[in-house]
C-alpha positions in Angstrom: 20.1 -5.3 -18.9 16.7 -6.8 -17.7 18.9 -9.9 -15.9 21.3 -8.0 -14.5 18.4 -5.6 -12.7 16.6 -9.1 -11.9 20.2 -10.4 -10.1 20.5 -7.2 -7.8 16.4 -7.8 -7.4 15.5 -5.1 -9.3 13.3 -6.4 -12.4 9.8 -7.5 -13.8 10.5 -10.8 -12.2 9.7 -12.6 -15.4 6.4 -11.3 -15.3 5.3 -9.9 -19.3 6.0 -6.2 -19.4 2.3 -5.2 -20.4 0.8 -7.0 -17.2 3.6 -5.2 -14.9 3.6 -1.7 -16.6 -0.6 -2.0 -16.3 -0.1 -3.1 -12.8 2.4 -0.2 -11.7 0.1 2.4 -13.6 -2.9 1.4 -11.1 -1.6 0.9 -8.0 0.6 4.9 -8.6 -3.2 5.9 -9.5 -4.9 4.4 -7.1 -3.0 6.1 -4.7 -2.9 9.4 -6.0 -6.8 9.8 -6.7 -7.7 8.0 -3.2 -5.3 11.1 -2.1 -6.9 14.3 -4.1 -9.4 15.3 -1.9 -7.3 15.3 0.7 -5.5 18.3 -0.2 -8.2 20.1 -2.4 -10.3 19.8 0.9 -8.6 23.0 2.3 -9.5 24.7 -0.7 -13.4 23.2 -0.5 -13.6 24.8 3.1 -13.0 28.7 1.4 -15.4 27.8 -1.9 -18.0 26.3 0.1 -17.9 27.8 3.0 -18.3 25.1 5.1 -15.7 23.6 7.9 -13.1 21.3 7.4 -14.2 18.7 9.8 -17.4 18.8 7.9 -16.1 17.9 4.3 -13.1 15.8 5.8 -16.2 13.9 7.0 -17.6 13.0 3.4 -14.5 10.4 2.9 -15.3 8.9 5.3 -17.7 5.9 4.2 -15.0 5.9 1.1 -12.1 4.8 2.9 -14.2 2.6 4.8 -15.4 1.0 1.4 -11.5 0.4 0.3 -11.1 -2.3 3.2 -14.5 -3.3 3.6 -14.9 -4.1 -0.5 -11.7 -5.9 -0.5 -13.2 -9.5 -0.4 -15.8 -8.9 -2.7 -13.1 -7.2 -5.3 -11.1 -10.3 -4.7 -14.1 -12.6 -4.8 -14.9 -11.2 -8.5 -11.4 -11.4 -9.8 -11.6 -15.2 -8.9 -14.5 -15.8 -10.8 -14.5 -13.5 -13.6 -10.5 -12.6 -14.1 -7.8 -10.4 -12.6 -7.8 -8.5 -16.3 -11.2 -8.0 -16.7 -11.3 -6.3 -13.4 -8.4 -4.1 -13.7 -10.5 -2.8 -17.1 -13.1 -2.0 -14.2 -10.8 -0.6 -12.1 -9.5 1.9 -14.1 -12.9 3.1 -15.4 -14.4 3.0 -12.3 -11.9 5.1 -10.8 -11.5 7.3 -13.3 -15.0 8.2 -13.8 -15.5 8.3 -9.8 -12.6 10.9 -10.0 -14.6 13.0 -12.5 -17.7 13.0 -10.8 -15.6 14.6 -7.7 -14.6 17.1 -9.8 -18.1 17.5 -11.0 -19.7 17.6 -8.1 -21.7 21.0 -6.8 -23.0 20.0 -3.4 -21.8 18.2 0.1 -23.8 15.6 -0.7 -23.0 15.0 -4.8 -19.5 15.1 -3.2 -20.4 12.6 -0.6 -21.3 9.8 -3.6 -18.8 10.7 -5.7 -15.9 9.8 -2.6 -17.9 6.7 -1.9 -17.3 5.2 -5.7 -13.8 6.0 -5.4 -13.7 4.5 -2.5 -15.7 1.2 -4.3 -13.4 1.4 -7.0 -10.4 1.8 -4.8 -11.2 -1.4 -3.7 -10.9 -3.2 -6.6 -6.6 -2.8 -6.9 -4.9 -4.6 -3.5 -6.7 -7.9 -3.8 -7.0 -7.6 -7.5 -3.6 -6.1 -8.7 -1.2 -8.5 -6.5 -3.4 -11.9 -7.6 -2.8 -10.6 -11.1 1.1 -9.8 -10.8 1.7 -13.4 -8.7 -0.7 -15.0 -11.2 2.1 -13.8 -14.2 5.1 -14.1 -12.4 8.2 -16.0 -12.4 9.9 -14.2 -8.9 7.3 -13.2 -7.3 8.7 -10.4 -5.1 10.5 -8.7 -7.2 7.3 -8.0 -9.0 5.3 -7.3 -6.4 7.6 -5.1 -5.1 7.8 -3.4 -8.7 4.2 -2.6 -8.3 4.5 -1.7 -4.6 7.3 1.2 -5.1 4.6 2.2 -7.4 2.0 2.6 -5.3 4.8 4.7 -3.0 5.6 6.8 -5.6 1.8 7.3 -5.8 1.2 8.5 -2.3 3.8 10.9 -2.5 2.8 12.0 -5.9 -1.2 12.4 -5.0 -0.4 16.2 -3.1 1.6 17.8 -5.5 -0.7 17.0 -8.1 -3.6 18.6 -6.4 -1.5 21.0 -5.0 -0.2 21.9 -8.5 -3.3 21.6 -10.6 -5.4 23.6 -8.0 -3.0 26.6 -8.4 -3.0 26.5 -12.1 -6.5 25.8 -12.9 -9.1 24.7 -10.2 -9.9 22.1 -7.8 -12.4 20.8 -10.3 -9.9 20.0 -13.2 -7.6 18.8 -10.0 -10.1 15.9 -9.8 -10.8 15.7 -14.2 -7.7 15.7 -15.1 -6.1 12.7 -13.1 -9.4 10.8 -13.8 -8.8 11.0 -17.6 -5.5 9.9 -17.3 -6.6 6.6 -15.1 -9.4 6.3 -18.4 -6.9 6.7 -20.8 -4.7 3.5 -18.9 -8.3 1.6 -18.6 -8.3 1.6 -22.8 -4.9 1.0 -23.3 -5.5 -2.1 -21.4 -8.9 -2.9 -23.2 -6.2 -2.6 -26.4 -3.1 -4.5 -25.4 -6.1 -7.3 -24.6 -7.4 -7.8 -27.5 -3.7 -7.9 -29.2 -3.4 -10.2 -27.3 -0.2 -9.0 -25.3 -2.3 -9.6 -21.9 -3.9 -12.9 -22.1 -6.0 -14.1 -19.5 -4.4 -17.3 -17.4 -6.8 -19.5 -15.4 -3.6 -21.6 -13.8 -0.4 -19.6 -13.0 2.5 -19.2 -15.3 5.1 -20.6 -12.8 3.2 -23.2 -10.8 6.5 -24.4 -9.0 5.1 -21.8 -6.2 2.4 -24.1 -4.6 2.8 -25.2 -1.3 2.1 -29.1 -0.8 1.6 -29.0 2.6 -2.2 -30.3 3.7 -5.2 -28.0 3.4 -4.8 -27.6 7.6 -1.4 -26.5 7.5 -2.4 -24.1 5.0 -5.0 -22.7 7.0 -3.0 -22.6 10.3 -0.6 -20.5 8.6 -3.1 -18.2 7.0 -4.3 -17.7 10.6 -0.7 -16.7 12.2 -0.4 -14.1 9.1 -3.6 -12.6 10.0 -2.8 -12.0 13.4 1.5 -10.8 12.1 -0.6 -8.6 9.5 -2.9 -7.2 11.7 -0.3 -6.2 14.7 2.1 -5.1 11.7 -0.8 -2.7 10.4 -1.8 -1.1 13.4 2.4 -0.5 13.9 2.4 1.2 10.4 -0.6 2.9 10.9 0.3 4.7 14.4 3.6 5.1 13.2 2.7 7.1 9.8 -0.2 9.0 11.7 2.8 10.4 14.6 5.5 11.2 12.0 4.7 14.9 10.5 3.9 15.6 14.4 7.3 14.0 15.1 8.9 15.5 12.2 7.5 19.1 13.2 8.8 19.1 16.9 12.3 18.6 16.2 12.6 21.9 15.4 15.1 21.4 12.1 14.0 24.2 10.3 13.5 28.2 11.3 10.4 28.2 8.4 6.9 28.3 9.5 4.3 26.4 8.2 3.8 22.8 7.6 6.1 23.1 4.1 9.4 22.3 5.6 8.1 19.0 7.9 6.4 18.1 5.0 8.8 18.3 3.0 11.0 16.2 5.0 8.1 13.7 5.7 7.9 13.2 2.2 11.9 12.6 1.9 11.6 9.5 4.4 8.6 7.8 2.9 10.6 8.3 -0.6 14.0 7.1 1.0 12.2 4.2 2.4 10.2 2.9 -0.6 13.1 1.0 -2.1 13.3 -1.7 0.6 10.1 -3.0 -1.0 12.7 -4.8 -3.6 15.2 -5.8 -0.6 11.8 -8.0 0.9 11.1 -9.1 -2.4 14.8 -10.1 -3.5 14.8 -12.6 -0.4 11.8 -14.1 -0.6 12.6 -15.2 -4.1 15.6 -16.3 -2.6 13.8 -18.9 -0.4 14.5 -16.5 2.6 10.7 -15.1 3.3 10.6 -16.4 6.7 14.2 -15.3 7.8 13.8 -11.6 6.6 10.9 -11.7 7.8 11.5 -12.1 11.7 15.2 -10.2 11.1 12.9 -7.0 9.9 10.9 -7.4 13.0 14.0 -7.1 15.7 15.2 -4.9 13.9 12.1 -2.8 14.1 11.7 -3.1 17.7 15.2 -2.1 18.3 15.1 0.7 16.0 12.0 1.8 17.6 13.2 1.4 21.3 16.4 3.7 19.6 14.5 6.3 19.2 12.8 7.0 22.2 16.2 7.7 24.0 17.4 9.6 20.4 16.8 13.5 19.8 16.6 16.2 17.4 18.3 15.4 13.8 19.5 11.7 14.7 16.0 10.5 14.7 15.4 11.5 10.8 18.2 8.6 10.0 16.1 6.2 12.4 12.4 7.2 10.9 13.9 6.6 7.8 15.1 2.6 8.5 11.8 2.4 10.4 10.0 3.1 7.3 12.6 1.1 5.8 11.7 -1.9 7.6 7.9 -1.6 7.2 8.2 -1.6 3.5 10.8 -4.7 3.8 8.3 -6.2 5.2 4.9 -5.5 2.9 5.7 -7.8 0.0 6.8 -10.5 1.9 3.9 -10.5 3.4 2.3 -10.5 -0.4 4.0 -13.3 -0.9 3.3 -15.3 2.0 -0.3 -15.2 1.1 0.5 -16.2 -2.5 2.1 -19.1 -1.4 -0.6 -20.3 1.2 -3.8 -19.3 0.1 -5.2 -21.6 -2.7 -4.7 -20.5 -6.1 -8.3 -20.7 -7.4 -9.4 -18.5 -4.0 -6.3 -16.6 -4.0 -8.0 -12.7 -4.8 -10.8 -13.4 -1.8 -7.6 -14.0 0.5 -6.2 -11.1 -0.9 -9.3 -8.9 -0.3 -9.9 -10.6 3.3 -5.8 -9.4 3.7 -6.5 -6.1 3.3 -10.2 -5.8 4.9 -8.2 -5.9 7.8 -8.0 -2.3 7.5 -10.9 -1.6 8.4 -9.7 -2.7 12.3 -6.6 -2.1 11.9 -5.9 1.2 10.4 -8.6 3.2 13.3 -7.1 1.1 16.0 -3.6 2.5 15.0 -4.8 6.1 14.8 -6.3 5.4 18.5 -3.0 4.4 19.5 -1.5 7.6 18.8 -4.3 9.9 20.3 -3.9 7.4 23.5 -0.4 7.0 24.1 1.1 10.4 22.9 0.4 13.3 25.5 2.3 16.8 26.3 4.8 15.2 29.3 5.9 12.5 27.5 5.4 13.4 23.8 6.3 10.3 21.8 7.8 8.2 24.5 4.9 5.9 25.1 4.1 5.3 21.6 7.3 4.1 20.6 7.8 2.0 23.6 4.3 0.7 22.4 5.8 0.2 18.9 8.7 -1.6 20.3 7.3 -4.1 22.1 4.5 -4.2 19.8 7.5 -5.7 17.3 8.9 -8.3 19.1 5.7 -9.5 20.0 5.0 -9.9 15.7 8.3 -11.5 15.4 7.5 -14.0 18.6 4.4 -14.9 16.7 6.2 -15.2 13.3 8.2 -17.8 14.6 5.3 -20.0 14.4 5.5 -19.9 10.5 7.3 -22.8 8.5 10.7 -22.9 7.8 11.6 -20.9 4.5 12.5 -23.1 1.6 13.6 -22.1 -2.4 11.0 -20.5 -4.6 13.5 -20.2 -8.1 16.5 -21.6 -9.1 19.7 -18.9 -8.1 20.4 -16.9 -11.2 23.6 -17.5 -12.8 
C-alpha cells in the first residue's frame, strides 16, 4: 500500500514513520496554537474590557519572534540535533500555550504570546532539516508535513471557537497545550527505544549537489530573492481573500460565517498541491515546475481581474493551488544547496524572511486596494509580480534526477 501511495506521490518518502508522524504532529500544532489567540481575542475584548486593537497588539512581538528566531532555531538544531530540538519544541510550545491560558493581566498575556512566539520558531528551520535529514524523496515528505501544517491553520479556529463555547477561553489555551506536551513525551519515548535515532550525516546522501561552494551560494542568493517576491505574493494574496471572498456577494447570510466558511474551503482544496510540488521534484523536475507554477500564477492572477462573482472561487482556489505547488519545492531547493552540516541556519535564515516579507505584503494590500477599483490593482500587482519570479527563476540550474523512477 505504502509504494503504491509513494508512486502517485503520496507517501513517507522513505522517511521512518516515527520521524514523519512526529513531524506532521508539530507542524498541525504549531499552526493551531500560533492561531488560538487569534480567535479567543474577541472573547478577551468582552472579559477584559479592553479594545481589540489593544490585545491584538500583544502578538505582536510573538509573531515577530517566529521569523526573527528562525536562524537561531536553525543555528541550534545544527549543533545540538534536529530531535533534541523538536523535544524543545513541543514543551516549549506547550507550556507557552498554558501560560496563555493562565494568564490574568495584558501584560502576563503579553509574555506568554512572546514564548509562543520563541517556541514557534523553533519548527520551520527545525522540522524540514529533520524530515530532509531522514528522507529518501524528499518532497513527498516535506510535503507530508506541509499539508499538515495546512490542516493546522484551518484547524487552529474551530478549536478555539469550539472549546471557548464549551468550556472557556482559558481551557481553549490548556487544553491544546497539553496535547502538544503529551507529543513532546512521546517523542522523549520513541528516543530512547530507539525508533528515532539521531543521524549526524543524511540517510540518502545521493542528494548533495557537487557543484563548487560559489555556485552554491549564487543559487542560494536567486532563491532568496524568488522566496522573498513569492512571500510577499502569498502574503497580500491571503490578507485580500476573506475581503474578496465577502464582496462577491454568494450568500444572502450575514455575518462573516458564510465567507469564512468558504475561505476555509479554498485553502483546504488547495493544500493537496503540496504533494503535486513534491512528486516532481523527486522526479528531477524542481526547476521546471517550478517556473510552470509561476506562469501559471501570473496568468491565473491576470484571469481574475477581468473574472466576476462565482467564477473567481474556481480561480482563488488554483491560485492557492499554485502557491502551495510551489512551497516544498522551494524546501527542497534549499535542501539541495545549502550545506548539509549548516543546513537548519539556512532553513531559519529562509524563513526570517518573514519578518520583511509578510508586513510588506499586508502593505501591499492596504496600498493597492481602494473603493474605485477594489481588487484590480492588486492583482495586476500579483500578476506581474509572478512573471517577474519566474524571469528570475530562470537563472537557477537546470533540474537533474534526485531518485531512481519507481518501478
Amino acid at each position: 500500500m505504502q509504494d503504491q501511495l509513494n508512486r502517485i506521490g503520496i507517501g513517507t518518502g522513505g522517511a521512518p514513520v516515527p520521524v514523519l508522524f512526529f513531524a506532521c504532529a508539530a507542524h498541525f500544532m504549531h499552526h493551531v496554537l500560533v492561531s488560538l489567540y487569534l480567535t479567543l481575542v474577541i472573547t478577551l475584548v468582552v472579559e477584559w474590557k479592553r479594545d481589540y486593537s489593544e490585545l491584538i497588539a500583544l502578538w505582536t512581538l510573538g509573531s515577530l519572534m517566529i521569523g526573527a528566531g528562525a536562524p537561531v532555531a536553525g543555528w541550534l538544531a545544527d549543533r545540538w540535533g534536529e530531535a533534541r530540538v523538536m523535544v524543545l519544541l513541543f514543551f516549549g510550545l506547550g507550556l507557552a500555550s498554558v501560560a496563555c491560558g493562565l494568564a490574568g493581566t495584558p501584560a502576563g498575556m503579553n509574555m506568554a504570546l512572546t514564548l509562543l512566539g520563541v517556541f514557534g520558531a523553533l519548527y520551520h528551520p527545525v522540522g524540514n532539516a529533520w524530515v530532509v535529514r531522514h528522507a529518501r524523496e524528499r518532497g513527498k515528505a516535506v510535503a507530508l508535513a506541509g499539508i499538515f501544517g495546512s490542516f493546522g491553520v484551518a484547524a487552529g479556529p474551530v478549536i478555539a471557537g469550539v472549546l471557548n463555547d464549551a468550556i472557556d477561553w482559558r481551557w481553549a489555551f490548556i487544553l491544546p497545550g497539553l496535547v502538544t506536551i503529551a507529543f513532546g513525551a512521546g517523542l522523549i519515548g520513541m528516543r530512547i527505544m530507539g525508533h528515532v535515532p539521531d543521524r549526524q550525516a543524511d540517510a540518502h546522501p545521493s542528494h548533495e549537489e557537487t557543484g563548487t561552494a560559489r555556485d552554491r551560494r549564487n543559487v542560494l542568493v536567486i532563491l532568496g530573492v524568488t522566496m522573498t517576491l513569492t512571500l510577499i505574493a502569498v502574503t497580500a494574496f491571503v490578507t485580500a481573500l476573506p475581503k474578496l471572498v465577502a464582496t462577491l456577494d454568494l450568500t444572502s447570510r450575514e455575518g462573516l460565517t458564510s465567507s469564512g466558511l468558504i475561505t476555509g474551503a479554498i485553502y483546504l482544496a488547495a493544500a493537496g498541491a503540496q504533494f503535486v510540488g513534491g512528486h516532481y521534484a523527486d522526479r528531477g523536475a524542481a526547476r521546471r515546475t517550478y517556473l510552470v507554477s509561476f506562469v501559471l500564477l501570473a496568468v491565473s492572477l491576470a484571469a481574475a481581474v477581468v473574472t466576476g462573482n462565482w467564477l473567481l472561487l474556481p480561480l482563488a482556489v488554483l491560485i492557492m493551488f499554485l502557491f502551495e505547488t510551489i512551497a516544498p519545492i522551494e524546501t527542497i531547493f534549499v535542501a539541495r544547496y545549502a550545506p548539509a552540516g549548516r543546513r537548519g541556519l539556512f532553513f531559519g535564515m529562509r524563513y526570517a524572511i518573514t519578518v520583511v516579507g509578510g508586513p510588506v505584503g499586508v502593505w501591499l494590500v492596504s496600498a493597492l486596494v481602494d473603493p474605485s477599483r477594489v481588487f484590480t490593482d492588486l492583482l495586476v500587482g500579483l500578476a506581474g509580480s509572478a512573471f517577474l519570479t519566474g524571469g528570475i527563476g530562470l537563472l537557477l540550474p537546470p533540474d537533474r534526477p534526485l531518485v531512481p523512477q519507481a518501478r
